[in-house]
C-alpha positions in Angstrom: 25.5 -12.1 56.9 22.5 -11.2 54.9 22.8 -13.6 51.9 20.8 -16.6 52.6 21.2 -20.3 51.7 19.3 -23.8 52.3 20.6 -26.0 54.8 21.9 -29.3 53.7 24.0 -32.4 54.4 26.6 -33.1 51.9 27.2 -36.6 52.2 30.1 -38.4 50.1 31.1 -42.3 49.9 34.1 -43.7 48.6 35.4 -46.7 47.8 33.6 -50.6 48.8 33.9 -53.2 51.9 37.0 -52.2 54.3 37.9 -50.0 52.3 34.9 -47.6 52.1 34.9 -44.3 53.3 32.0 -42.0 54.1 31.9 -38.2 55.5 29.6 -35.6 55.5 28.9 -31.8 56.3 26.8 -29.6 56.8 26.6 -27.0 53.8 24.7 -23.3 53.5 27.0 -22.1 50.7 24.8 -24.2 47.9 23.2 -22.7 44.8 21.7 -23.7 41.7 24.4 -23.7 38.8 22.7 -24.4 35.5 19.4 -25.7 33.6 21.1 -28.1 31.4 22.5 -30.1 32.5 21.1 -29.8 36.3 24.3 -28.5 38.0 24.9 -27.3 41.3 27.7 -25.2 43.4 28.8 -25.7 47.0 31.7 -24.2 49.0 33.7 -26.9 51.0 36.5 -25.2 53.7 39.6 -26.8 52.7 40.2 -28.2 56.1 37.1 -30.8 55.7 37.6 -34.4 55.8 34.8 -34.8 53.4 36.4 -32.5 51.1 39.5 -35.5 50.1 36.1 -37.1 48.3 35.3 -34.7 46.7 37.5 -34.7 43.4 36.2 -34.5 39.8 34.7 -37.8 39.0 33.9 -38.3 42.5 29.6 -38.9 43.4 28.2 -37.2 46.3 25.0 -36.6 47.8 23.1 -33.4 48.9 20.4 -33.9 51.6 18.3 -31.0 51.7 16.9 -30.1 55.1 13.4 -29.4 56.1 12.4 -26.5 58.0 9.9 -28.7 60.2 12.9 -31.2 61.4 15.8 -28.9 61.7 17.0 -29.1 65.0 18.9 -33.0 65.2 20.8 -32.6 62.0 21.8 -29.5 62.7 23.0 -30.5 66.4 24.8 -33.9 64.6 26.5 -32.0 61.8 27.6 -29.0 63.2 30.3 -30.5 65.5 33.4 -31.8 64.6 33.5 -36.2 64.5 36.7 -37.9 65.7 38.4 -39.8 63.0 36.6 -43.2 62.0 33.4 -42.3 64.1 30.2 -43.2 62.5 28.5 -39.8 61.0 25.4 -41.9 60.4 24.9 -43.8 63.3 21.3 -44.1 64.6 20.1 -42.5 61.7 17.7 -43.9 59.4 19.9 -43.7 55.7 19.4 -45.0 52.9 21.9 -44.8 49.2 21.4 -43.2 45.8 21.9 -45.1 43.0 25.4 -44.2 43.3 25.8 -45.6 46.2 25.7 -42.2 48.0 23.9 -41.8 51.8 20.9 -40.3 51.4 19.2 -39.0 55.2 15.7 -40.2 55.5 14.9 -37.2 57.6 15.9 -34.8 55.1 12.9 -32.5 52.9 14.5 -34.0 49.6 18.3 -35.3 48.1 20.1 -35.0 45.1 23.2 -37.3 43.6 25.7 -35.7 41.9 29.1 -35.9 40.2 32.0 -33.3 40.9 32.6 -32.1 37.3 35.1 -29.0 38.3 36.5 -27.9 41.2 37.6 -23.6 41.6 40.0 -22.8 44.6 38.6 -19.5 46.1 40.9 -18.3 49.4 39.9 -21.0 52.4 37.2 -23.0 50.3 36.5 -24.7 47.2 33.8 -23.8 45.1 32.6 -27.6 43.5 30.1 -27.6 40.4 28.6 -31.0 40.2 26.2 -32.2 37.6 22.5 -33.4 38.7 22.3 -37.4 37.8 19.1 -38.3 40.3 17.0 -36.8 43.4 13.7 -37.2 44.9 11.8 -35.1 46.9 10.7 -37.1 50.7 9.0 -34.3 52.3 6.4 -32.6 49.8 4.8 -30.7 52.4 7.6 -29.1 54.1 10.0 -26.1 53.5 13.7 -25.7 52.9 15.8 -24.8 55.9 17.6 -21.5 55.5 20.4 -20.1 57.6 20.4 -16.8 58.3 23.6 -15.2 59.5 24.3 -12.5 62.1 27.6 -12.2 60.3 29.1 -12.7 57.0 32.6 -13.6 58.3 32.2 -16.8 59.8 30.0 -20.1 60.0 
């Protein structure tokens, strides 16, 4: 419960007109994997719906959250969506320039492509590769979770 990680939204988008589909999560297992190229790693549970979109070749975005405007993403993404519902709606959203979601509220995002995906017991580890990112929120601080246990979300 003591190892720390920034709170995100992983966003990921699929597919174009009827037959796009979008998801998202909220992610604290996310670390820097490499300099060059940018990479990242994230754990995804393999009960996820986002996780199906999340292949190699596959684009996703990771909306970092801010310390100062915590509290509504947290509430959105931390419950469980029926299937179809609208992850997004009422929130201001724009897309990456692969056409990933990228939440305005969030401290900064990065797009990324899966590049290899590591099965480890109940989750998947993903290492993606960096393509763009921007930073919203220049003032603010990156959310952390900080666990009272080590053995659950």
């Amino acid at each position: 419960g003591r190892v720390v990680g920034s709170l995100c939204v992983l966003t990921a988008s699929k597919g174009q007109g009827e037959n796009n589909v979008r998801s998202a999560m909220l992610a604290s297992w996310v670390s820097q994997a490499s300099f060059s190229p940018p990479g990242l790693s994230v754990a995804v549970a393999k009960d996820r719906a986002v996780e199906s979109l999340l292949q190699k070749g596959d684009y996703f975005a990771l909306n970092i959250l801010s310390s100062n405007n915590l509290k509504e993403p947290l509430k959105r993404f931390s419950k469980p969506f029926a299937p179809g519902e609208n992850r997004f709606s009422g929130l201001k959203t724009e897309e990456t320039p692969n056409k990933q979601v990228i939440i305005l509220e969030s401290l900064a995002w990065l797009d990324a492509t899966v590049k290899e995906r590591m099965e480890c017991g109940d989750h998947w580890v993903i290492y993606a590769e960096v393509n763009y990112g921007n930073v919203i929120r220049k003032e603010d601080l990156t959310a952390v979770h900080h666990r009272k246990s080590g053995s659950n979300y």
